[in-house]
C-alpha positions in Angstrom: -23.0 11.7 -9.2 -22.9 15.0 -7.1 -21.5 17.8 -9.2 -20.5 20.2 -6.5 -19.9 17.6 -3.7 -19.8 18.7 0.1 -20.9 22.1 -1.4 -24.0 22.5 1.0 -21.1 22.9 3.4 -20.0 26.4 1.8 -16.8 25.3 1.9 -15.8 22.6 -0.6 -14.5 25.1 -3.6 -11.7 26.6 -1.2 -10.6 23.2 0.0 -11.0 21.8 -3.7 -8.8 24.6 -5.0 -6.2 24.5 -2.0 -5.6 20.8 -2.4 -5.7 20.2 -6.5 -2.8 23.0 -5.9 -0.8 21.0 -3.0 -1.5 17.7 -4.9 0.0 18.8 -8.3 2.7 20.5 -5.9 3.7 17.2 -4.4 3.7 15.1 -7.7 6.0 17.8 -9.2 8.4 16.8 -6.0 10.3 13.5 -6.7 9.8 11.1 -3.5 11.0 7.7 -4.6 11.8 5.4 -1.2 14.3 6.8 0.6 13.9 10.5 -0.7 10.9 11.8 0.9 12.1 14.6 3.0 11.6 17.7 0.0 7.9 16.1 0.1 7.8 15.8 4.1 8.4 19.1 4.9 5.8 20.6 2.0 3.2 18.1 3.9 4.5 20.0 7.2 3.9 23.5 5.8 1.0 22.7 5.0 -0.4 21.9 8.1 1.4 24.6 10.5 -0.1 26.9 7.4 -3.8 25.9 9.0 -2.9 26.4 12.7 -1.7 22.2 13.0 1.0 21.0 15.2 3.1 18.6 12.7 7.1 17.5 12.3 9.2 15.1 10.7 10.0 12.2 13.4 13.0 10.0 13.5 12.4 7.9 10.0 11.1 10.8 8.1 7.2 10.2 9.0 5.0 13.6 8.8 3.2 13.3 11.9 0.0 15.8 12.2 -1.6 14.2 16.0 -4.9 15.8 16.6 -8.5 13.9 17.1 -7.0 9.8 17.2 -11.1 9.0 17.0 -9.7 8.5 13.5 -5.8 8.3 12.2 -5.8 8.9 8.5 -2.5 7.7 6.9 -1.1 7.0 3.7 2.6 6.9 1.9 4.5 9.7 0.9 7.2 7.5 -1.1 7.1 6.3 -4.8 8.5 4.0 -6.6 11.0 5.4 -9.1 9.7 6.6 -13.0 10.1 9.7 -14.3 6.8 11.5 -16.0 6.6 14.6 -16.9 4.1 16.2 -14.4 1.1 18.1 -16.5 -2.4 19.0 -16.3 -4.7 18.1 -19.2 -8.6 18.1 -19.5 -8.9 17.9 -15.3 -6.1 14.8 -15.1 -3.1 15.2 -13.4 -0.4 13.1 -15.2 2.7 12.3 -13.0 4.7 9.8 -11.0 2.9 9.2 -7.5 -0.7 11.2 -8.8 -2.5 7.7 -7.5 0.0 5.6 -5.9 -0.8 7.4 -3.6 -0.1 10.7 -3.2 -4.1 11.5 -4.4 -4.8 9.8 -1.2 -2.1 11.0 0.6 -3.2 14.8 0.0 -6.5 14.3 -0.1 -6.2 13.0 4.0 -4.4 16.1 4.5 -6.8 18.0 3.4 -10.0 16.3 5.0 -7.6 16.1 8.1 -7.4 19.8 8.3 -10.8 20.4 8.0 -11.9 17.7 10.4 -9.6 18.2 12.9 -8.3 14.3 13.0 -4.6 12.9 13.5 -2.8 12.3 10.3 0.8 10.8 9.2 2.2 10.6 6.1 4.6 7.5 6.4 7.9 6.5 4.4 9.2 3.3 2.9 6.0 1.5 2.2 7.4 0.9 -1.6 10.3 -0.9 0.0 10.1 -2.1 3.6 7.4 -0.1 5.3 9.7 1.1 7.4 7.6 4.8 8.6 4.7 2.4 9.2 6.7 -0.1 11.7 8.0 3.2 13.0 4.5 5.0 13.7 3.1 1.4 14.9 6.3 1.3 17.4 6.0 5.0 19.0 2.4 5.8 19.1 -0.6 5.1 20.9 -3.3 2.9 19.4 -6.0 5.2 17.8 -9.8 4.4 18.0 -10.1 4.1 14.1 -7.7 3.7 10.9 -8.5 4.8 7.3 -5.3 3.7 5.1 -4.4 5.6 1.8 -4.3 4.0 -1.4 -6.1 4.0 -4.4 -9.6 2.5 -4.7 -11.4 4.9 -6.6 -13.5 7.6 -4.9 -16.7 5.2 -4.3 -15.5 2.1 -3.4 -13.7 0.9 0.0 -10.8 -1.8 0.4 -11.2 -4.3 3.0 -8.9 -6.7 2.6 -5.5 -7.5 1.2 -2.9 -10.6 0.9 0.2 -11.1 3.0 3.5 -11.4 1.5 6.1 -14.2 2.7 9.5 -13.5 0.8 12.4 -15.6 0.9 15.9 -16.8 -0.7 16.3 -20.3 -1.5 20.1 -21.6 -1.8 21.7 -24.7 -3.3 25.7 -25.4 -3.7 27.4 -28.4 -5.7 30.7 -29.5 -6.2 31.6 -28.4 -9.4 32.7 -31.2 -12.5 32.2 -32.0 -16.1 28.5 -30.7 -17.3 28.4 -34.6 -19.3 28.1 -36.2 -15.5 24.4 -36.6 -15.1 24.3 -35.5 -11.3 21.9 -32.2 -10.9 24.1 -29.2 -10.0 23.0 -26.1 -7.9 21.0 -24.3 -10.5 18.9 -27.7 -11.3 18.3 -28.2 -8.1 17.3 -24.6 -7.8 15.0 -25.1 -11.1 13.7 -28.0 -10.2 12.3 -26.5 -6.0 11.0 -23.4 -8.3 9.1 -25.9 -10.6 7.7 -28.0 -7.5 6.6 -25.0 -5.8 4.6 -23.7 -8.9 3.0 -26.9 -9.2 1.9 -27.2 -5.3 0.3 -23.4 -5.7 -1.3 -23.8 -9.1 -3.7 -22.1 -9.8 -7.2 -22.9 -10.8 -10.0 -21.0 -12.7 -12.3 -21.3 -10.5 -10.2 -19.8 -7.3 -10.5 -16.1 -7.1 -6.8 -14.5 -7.4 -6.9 -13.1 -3.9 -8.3 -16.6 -2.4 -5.0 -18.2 -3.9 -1.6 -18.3 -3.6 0.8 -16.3 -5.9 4.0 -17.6 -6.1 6.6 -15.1 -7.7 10.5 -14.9 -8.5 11.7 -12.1 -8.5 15.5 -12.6 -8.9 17.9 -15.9 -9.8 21.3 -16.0 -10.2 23.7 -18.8 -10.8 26.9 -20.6 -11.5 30.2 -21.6 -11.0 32.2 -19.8 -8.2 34.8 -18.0 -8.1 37.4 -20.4 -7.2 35.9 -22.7 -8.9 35.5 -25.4 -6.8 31.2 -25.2 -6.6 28.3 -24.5 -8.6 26.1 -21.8 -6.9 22.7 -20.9 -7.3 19.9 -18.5 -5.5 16.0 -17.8 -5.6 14.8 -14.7 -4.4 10.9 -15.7 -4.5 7.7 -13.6 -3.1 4.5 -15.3 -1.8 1.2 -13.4 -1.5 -0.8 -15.5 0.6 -4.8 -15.2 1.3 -6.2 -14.8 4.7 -7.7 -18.4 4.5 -4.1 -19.9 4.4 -1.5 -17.8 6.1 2.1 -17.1 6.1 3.4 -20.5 8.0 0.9 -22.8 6.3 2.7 -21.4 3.1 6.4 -21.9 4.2 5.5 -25.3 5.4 4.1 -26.3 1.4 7.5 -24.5 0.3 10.0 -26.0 2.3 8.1 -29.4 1.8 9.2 -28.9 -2.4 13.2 -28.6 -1.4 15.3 -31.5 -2.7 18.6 -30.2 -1.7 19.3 -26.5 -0.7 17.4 -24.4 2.0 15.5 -21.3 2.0 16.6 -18.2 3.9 13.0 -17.0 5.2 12.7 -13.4 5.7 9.8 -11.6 8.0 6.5 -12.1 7.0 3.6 -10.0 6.6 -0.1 -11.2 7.9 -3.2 -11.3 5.6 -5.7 -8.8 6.7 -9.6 -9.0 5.9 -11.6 -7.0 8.2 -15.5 -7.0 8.1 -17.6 -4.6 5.9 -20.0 -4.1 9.4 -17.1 -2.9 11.0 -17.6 1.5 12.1 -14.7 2.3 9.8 -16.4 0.4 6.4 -19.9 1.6 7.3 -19.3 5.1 7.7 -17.2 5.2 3.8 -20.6 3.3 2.6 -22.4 6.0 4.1 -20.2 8.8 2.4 -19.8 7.6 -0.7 -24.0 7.5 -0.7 -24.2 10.8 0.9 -21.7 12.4 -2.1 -23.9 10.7 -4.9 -21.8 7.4 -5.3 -23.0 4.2 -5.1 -20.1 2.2 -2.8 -18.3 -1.4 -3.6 -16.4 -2.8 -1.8 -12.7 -4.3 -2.8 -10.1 -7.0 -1.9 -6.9 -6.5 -3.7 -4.2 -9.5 -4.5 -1.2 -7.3 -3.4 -0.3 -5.8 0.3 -0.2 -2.5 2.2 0.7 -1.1 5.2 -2.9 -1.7 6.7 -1.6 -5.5 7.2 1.1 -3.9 9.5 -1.7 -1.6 10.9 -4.0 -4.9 11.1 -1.6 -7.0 12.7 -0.4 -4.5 15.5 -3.8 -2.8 16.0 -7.4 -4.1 17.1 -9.1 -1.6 16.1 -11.6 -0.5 13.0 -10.3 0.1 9.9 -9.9 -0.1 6.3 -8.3 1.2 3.1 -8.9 5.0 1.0 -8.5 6.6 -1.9 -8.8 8.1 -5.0 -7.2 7.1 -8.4 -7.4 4.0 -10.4 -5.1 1.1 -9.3 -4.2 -0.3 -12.3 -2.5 2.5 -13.0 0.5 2.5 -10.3 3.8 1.6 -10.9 2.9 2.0 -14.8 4.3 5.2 -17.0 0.6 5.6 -17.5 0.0 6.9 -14.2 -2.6 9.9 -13.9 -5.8 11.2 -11.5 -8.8 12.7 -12.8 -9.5 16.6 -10.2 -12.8 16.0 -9.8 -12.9 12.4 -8.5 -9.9 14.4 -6.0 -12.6 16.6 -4.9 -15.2 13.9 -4.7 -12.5 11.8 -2.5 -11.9 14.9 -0.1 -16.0 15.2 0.4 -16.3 11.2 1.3 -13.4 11.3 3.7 -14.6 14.4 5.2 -18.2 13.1 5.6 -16.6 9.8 7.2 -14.5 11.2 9.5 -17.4 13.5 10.9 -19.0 10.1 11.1 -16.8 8.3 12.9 -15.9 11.8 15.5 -19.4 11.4 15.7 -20.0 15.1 14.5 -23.1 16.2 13.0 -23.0 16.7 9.1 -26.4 17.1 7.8 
């Protein structure tokens, strides 16, 4: 493992030192879903600070356009969790240090020194909504490198979809001696079918299967009442091999009574590890002392969106351990940062086709 990576360059301890600085900055500013503009406009500074065009567009999106050979693009939201923000022994503790705003800086950063588009997006916690946006009002670039965490030598490939829904079941309401199901048996019972169709076996790989998940039930008698209701808010990743509609079709096939209130789905993506995008992070990750896997993870990003909307190379980035988001454990060791700047670097030249020996 390099201990100075990029540093035949000249310039890997300024850039090391400039972004450990703007990533413990941004950690220290709160950005849960829906708050992102304090963090937005330090992204901004940054850039115009280096001689980049960059600004804020309609949903909140930092958009840096430069070089679209490659886009680099991660999330500037977090989910909500409050811990205190410190440096100990080279980690970074702090809400957002790998999901993702490791990655998140750490494009900046090699997209600065590379010269290639960037945009930090909004929403991808919740509903995505800066990456439907940036999909929706920009051209298609050549190449895509998403920002999440994989760990500073590996390279993420592939993802499940998600199909969400809300199923719904009303009875009259009477005596609970009558043996008749009511709403919330009927609800129990769909929940129990659908478990049973997507069991799970162990010799099926978690990201080859289906997950069924609820996240949310509620039930009983109404107001007036006059009926017994009940509700399943339920969440489906689904592997590339099955798909979202193949999915639906198993769940609705399990209702006996009630309906399900479908919301939009999002596509499965696997791309190929020959594809330009894959190859040149192999490549890198070699070239900074690493020795590069390769990853499918069981949850989804907004490279599905990018996937589904754009046929082009791509495929997921980042430093930072993922088992850590989301948990109050949350923290990023500096020096796989730096290493993380020098692979993305060393890729994007790659894929600009520019000459880094």
């Amino acid at each position: 493992m390099s201990a100075d990576p990029g540093a035949e360059s000249g310039t890997a301890v300024p850039v090391r030192a400039e972004g450990r600085d703007l990533l413990e900055e941004l950690v220290a500013t709160p950005s849960v879903s829906g708050e992102e503009t304090e963090a937005a406009e330090r992204l901004v500074a940054f850039f115009e600070a280096h001689g980049r065009e960059a600004r804020i567009d309609a949903v909140g999106n930092v958009r840096a356009p430069a070089d679209d050979s490659v886009l680099l693009t991660s999330h500037v939201d977090t989910v909500p969790g409050d811990i205190p923000v410190r440096v100990a022994d080279g980690v970074l503790h702090g809400r957002g240090s790998v999901d993702a705003k490791g990655s998140l800086v750490a494009m900046a950063v090699a997209a600065v020194e590379t010269g290639v588009s960037f945009a930090g997006v909004v929403g991808e916690e919740v509903d995505s909504r800066g990456a439907r946006h940036l999909i929706a009002d920009r051209e298609t670039p050549d190449a895509v490198v998403n920002g999440e965490p994989s760990g500073w030598d590996a390279v993420t490939l592939g993802y499940r979809g998600l199909l969400s829904g809300t199923y719904v079941a009303t009875s009259e309401s009477g005596h609970t001696s009558r043996p008749a199901d009511n709403a919330i048996q009927s609800a129990i019972g769909w929940w129990s079918r659908v478990e049973e169709a997507f069991g799970a076996d162990e010799w099926t790989p978690v990201f080859e299967g289906v997950t069924p998940k609820p996240v949310g039930i509620e039930g009983g008698t109404s107001a007036d009442g006059l009926s017994v209701e009940a509700t399943v808010d339920a969440q489906f990743r689904v592997p590339p091999d099955m798909g979202t509609d193949a999915v639906r079709e198993v769940a609705d096939g399990a209702l006996d009574g009630g309906t399900v209130q479908w919301r939009e789905a999002i596509p499965p993506v696997m791309t190929s590890p020959r594809n330009p995008v894959a190859r040149a992070f192999r490549a890198a990750i070699r070239a900074t002392g690493g020795e590069p896997s390769q990853l499918r993870k069981t949850g989804t990003s907004d490279m599905n969106l990018y996937a589904d909307a754009w046929s082009v190379p791509m495929a997921t980035y980042g430093p930072g351990d993922s088992a850590l988001d989301h948990t109050p454990e949350e923290h990023i060791h500096l020096d796989e940062f730096d290493r993380a700047v020098a692979v993305l670097e060393r890729a994007c030249d790659r894929l600009t086709e520019r000459d880094h020996t």
